[in-house]
C-alpha positions in Angstrom: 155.1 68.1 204.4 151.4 68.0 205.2 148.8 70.8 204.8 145.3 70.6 206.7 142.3 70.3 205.1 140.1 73.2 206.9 138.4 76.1 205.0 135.2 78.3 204.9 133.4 76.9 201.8 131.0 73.7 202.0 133.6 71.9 199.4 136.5 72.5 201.8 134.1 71.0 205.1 133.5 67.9 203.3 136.8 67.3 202.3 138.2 68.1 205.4 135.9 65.0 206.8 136.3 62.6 204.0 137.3 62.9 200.2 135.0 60.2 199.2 132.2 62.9 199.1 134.5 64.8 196.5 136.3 61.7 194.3 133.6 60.1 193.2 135.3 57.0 192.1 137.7 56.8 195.3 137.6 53.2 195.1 139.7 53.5 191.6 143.0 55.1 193.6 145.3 52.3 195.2 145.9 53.0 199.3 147.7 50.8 201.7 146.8 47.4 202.5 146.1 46.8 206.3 143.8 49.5 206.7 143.4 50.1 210.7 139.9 51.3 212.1 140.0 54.7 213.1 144.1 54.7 212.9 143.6 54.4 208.7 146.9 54.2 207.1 149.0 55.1 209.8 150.8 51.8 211.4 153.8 52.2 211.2 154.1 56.0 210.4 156.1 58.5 212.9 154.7 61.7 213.5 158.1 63.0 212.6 158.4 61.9 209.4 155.1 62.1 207.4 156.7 63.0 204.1 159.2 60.5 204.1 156.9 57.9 204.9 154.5 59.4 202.1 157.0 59.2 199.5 157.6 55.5 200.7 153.7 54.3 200.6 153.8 56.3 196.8 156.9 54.4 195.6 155.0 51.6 196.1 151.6 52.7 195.0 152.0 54.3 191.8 151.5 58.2 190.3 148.4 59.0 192.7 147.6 56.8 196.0 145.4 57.7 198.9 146.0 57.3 202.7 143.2 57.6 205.7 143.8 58.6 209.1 141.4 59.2 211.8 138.4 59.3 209.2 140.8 62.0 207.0 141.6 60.4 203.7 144.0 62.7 201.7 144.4 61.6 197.7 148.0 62.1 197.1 149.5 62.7 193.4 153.6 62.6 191.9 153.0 61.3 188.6 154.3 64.0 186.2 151.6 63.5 183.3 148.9 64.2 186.6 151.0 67.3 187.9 150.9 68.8 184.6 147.0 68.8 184.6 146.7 70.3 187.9 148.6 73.1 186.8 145.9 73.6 184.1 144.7 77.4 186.0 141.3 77.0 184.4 140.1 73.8 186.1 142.5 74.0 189.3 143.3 76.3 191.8 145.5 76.9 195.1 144.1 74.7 198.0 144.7 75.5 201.4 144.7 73.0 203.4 146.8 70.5 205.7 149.7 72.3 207.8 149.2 75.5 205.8 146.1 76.2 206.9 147.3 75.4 210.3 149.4 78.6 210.1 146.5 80.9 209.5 146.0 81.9 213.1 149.5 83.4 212.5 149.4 84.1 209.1 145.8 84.7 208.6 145.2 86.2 205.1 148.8 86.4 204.4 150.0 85.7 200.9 150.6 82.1 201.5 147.8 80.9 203.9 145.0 83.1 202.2 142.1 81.4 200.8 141.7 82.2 197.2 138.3 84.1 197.5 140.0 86.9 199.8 140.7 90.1 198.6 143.6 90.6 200.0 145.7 88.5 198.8 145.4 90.0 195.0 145.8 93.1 197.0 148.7 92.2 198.6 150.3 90.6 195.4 150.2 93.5 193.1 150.8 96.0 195.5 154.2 94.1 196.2 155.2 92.4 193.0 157.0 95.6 191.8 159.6 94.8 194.9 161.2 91.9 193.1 161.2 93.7 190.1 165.2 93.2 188.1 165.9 97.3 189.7 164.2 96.1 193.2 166.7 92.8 193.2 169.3 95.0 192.4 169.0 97.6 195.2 169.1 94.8 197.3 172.2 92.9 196.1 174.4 94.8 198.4 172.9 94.2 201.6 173.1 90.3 201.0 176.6 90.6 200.2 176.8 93.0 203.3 175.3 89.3 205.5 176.9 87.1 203.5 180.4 88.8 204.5 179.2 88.2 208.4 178.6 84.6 207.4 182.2 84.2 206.4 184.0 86.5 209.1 181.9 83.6 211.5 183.2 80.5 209.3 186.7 81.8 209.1 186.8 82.0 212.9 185.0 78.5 213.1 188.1 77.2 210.6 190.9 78.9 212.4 189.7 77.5 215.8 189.4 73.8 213.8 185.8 73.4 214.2 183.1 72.2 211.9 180.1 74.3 210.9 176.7 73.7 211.5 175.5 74.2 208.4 171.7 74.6 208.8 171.7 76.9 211.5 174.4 79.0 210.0 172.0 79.5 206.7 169.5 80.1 208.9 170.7 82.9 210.3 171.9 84.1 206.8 168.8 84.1 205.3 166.5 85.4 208.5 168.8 88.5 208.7 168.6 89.0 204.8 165.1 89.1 204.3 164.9 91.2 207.3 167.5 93.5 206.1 166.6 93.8 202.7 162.8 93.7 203.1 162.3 95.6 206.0 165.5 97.6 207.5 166.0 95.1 210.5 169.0 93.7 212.1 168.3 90.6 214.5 171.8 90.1 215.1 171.9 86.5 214.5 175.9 86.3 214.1 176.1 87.8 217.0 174.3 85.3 218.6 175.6 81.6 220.4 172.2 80.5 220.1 169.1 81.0 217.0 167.2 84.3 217.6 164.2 83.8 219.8 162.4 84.9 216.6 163.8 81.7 214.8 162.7 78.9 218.1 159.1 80.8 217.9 159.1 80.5 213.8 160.0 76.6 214.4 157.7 76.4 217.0 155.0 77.4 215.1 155.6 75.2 212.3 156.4 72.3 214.2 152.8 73.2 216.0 151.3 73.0 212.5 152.7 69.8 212.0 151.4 67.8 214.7 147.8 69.4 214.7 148.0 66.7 211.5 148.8 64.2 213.5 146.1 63.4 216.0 142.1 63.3 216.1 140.6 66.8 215.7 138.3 65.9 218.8 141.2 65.1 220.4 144.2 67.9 219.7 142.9 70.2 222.4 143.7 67.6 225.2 146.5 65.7 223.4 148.1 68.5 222.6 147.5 71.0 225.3 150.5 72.1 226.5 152.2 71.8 223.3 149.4 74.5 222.4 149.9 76.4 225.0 153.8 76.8 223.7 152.1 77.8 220.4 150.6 80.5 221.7 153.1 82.2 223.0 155.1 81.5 219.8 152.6 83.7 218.1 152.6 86.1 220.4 156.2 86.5 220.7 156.5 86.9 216.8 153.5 89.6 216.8 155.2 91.5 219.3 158.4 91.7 217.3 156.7 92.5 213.7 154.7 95.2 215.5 157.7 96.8 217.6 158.9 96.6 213.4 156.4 98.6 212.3 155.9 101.2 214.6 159.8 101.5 214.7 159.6 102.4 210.7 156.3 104.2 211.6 158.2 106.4 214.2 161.4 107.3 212.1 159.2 109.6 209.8 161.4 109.5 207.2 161.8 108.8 203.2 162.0 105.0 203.1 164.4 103.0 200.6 161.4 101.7 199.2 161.6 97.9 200.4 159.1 96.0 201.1 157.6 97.3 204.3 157.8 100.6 202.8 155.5 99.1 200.0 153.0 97.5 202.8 152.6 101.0 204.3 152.7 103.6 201.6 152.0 102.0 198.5 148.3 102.1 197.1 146.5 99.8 194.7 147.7 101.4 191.0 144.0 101.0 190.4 142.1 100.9 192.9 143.6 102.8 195.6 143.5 100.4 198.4 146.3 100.4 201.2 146.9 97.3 203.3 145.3 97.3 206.5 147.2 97.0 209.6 146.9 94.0 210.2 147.4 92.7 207.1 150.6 94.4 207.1 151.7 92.4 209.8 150.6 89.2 208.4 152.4 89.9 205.4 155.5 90.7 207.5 155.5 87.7 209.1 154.6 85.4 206.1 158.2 87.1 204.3 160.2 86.2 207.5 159.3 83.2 207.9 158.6 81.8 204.4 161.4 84.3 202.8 164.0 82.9 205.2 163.2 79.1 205.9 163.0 77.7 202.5 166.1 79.2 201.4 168.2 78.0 204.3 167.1 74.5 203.5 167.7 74.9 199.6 171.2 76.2 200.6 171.8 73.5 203.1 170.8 70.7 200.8 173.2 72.2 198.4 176.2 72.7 200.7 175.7 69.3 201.5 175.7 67.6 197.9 178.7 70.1 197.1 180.6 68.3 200.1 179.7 64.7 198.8 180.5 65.0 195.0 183.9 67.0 195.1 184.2 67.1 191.5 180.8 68.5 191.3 182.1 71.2 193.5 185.5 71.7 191.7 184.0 72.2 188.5 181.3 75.2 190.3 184.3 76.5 192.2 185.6 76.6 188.1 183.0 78.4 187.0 183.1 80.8 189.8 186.7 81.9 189.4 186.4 82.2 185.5 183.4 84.1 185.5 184.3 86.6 188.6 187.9 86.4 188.0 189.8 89.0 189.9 186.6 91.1 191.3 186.6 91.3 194.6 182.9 91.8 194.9 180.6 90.7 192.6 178.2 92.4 190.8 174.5 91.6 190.3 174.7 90.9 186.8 177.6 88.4 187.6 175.4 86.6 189.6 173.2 85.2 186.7 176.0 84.1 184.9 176.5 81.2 187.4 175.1 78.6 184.9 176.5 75.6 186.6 176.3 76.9 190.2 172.9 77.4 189.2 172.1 73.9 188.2 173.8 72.5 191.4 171.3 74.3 193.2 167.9 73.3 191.1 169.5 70.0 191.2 169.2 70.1 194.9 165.8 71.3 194.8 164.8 68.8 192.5 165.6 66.3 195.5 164.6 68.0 198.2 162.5 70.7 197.3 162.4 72.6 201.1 158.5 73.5 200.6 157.7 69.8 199.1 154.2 69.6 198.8 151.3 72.1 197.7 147.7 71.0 197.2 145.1 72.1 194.2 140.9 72.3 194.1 139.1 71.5 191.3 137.2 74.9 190.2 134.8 72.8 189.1 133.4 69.0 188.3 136.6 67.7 186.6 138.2 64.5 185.4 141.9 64.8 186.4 144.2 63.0 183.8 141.0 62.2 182.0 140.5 58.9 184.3 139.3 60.1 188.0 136.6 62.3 188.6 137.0 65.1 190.7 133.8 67.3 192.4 134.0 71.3 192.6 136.3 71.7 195.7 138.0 68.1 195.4 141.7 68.5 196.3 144.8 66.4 196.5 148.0 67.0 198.0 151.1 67.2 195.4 154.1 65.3 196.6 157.0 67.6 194.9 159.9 65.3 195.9 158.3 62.0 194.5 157.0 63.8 191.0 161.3 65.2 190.7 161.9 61.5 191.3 159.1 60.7 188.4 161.4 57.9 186.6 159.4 58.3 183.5 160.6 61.7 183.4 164.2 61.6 185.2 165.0 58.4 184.1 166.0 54.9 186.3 168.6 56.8 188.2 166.6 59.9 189.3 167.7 59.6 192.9 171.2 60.2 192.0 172.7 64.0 192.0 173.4 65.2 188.7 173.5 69.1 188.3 173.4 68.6 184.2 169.7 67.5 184.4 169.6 71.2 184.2 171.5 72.6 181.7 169.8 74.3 178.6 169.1 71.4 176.4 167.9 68.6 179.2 165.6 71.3 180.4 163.5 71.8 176.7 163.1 68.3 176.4 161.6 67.9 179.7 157.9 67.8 180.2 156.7 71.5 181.5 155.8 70.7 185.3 158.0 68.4 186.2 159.9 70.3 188.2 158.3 72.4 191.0 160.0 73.5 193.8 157.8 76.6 194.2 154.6 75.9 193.5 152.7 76.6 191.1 150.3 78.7 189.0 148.9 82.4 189.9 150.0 81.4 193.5 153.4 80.3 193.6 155.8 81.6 195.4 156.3 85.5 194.8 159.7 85.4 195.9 160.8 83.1 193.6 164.0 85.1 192.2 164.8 86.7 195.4 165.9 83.3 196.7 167.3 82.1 193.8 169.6 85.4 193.3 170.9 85.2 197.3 171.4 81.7 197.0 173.5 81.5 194.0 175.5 84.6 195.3 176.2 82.6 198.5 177.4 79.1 197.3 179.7 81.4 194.8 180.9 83.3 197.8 181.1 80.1 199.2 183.2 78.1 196.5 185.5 80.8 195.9 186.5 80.7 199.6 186.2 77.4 201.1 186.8 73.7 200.5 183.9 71.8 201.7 184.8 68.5 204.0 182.4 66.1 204.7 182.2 64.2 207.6 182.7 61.1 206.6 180.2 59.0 209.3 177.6 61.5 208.4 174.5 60.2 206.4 171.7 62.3 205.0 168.5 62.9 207.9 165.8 65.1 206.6 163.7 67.0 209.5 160.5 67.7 208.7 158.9 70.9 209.9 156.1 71.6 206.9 159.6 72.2 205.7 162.3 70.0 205.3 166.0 70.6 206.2 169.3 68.1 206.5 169.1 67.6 210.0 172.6 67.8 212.2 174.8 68.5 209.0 178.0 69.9 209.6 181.1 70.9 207.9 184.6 70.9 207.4 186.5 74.4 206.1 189.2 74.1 204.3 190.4 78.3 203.8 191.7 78.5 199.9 194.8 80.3 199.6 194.1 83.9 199.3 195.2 84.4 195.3 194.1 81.3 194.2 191.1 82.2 192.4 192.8 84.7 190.4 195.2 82.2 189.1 192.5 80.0 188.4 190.9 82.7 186.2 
């Protein structure tokens, strides 16, 4: 994942040209040897790939390296001693920068691309943090079991008819039409569908857009890349278009809401100041849930469908735990949900591997000295690699690229450092949704286990796309239908 280093302040500007106006001792950070004029760092790298290739160059490298490309030079940090200072609120804060800022023509003061000085994004947050509240989550457990029924009605066909599932689109459309559902009363049909929602191709588009604007000379984007922003534009339109036909749709029904969380955007006021969210800020909100509520879930889920398929007893000891725990209920409850321990630690497990949003950035608040050894200007930032620091081998040991769900169970977890694990972020700013994705996606691998066996195919080798998110590219499934009865016997 890459972010891009643009902003209002003079702190941002300089950074954005070159950090060696913000690190005073740049010199002191290890970068790649055969340094290219203009090109930097970047022989060798594909423009599809920048992560991956990242985490290669910082293998090599060590806890905190630096990499320059067309007179950008981006400090990057994954040592878990460094992470934990970053998280320290009083001397770093949330930098946007790299591909996120990139998404602020959509997004725009959203509450994931808004700079830290504008109001309303501490609007925003405390007028909708009471929507994932423990009574909010539980109003909304029904409608994600109400999708996560369509999502098996479509694998059962799929599995009668002896095909394999693709198992990133099919999350995909999971997850778009439960945030939309449970968030905001909308139905995009997505099962309904033989290909993604025109919604989803505009949301990639966009972030595939944000992506490559990281890729070439600033100068040079406009005619490099002028048809590719041409497609980009009407990306964003066509995802305007279909928030605002969202809102005036609620707008024009005139009736009590359910109190989600468009309801919240329109009708709930500051508790105290009094402030409403203005309309357009409603719509970037809108569109920052959709897209962020839906496409980082879908890859957590798809990352963990696919380490399910690959360690079988891994997934017959979940599949365990789900039949014990639920026995005979047909429909689980929301409290049942939590009590998915191990379920639950196959999923942070995945997370911890691939963790879908797998970078975020910080700003010194003021003239620091991160990890008490390189000196950091007010407005200095670096780019956190999340996938490297959960590979941190001083933390996760010699054999931290191998999938273990018990890294995460109760006693493993208090004896690990405090940040090493950060799949959301972190700080006043991380992500807000935080236990609305974990509850649908435990729910839906249980849903999952207790119906299906999961058959790998057995050519198939894990490829991560990177999209400012990342996702297991062309993964696809085997069903195998357990015998209806079976988890009751099991229980």
């Amino acid at each position: 994942m890459t972010e891009t280093a643009t902003g209002t302040s003079p702190a941002r500007a300089r950074g954005f040209r070159s950090a060696e106006l913000d690190w005073p001792e740049l010199h002191r950070i290890p970068y790649p040897p055969r340094r290219i004029p203009l090109l930097g760092d970047l022989a060798g790298v594909s423009p599809r790939t920048p992560l991956q290739d990242s985490m290669r160059v910082g293998r090599r490298l060590g806890p905190i390296f630096r990499r320059k490309a067309f007179g950008k030079e981006i400090v990057f940090v994954w040592g878990a001693e460094l992470t934990a200072d970053l998280a320290d609120e009083a001397r770093f804060a949330k930098h946007v920068g790299l591909g996120v800022a990139n998404l602020r023509p959509i997004a725009g003061d959203g509450l994931f691309t808004a700079y830290n000085h504008e109001p309303n994004w501490q609007l925003a947050h405390d007028v909708l943090a009471p929507g994932f509240s423990r009574e909010a989550m539980a109003g909304y457990h029904p409608m994600m079991l109400a999708v996560a029924e369509r999502l098996t009605e479509h694998w059962d066909r799929e599995q009668a008819a002896g095909r394999a599932v693709d198992v990133p689109g099919d999350m995909t459309k999971l997850t778009l039409e439960t945030i939309a559902r449970t968030g905001f009363g909308h139905d995009f049909g997505s099962f309904e569908r033989d290909r993604p929602h025109p919604f989803v191709t505009a949301m990639v588009g966009t972030l595939n857009h944000a992506q490559s604007l990281n890729m070439v000379p600033a100068p040079l984007a406009p005619l490099l890349l002028r048809r590719a922003t041409r497609r980009n534009e009407a990306s964003m339109a066509y995802l305007n278009r279909t928030v605002d036909e969202l809102v005036r749709a609620r707008r024009a029904a005139d009736a009590t809401g359910t109190g989600d969380l468009l309801d919240r955007m329109l009708d709930t006021t500051h508790p105290e100041t009094g402030e409403r969210l203005a309309p357009e800020n409603v719509r970037r909100q809108v569109l920052t849930f959709l897209i962020a509520g839906h496409e980082t879930t879908s890859g957590a889920l798809s990352f963990a469908l696919h380490y399910l398929s690959q360690h079988p007893e891994t997934a017959a000891r979940a599949r365990a735990e789900v039949d014990r725990v639920w026995g005979g209920t047909a429909v689980p409850g929301y409290d049942q949900v939590a009590k998915l321990r191990y379920v639950r630690r196959v999923l942070d497990e995945s997370l911890r591997l691939w963790p879908t949003a797998p970078g975020f950035s910080r700003e010194a608040r003021r003239d620091t000295v991160l990890g008490g050894e390189h000196p950091m200007r007010k407005g200095a930032w670096t780019l956190v690699l999340a996938p490297l620091l959960h590979r941190d081998p001083s933390v996760w040991g010699a054999d931290a690229d191998r999938f273990d769900p018990d890294r995460f169970d109760a006693a493993a977890v208090r004896a690990r450092p405090a940040h090493a694990f950060k799949p959301w972020g972190t700080g006043a700013r991380a992500c807000i949704g935080r236990q609305f994705a974990l509850h649908e996606a435990t729910l839906v691998l249980g849903l999952l286990l207790r119906r299906y066996d999961l058959r790998p195919d057995p050519d198939y080798r894990l490829r991560v796309t990177e999209r400012l998110t990342v996702m297991p590219d062309g993964l696809r499934l085997h069903l195998e239908r357990r015998a209806p009865g079976t988890e009751l016997a099991a229980a």
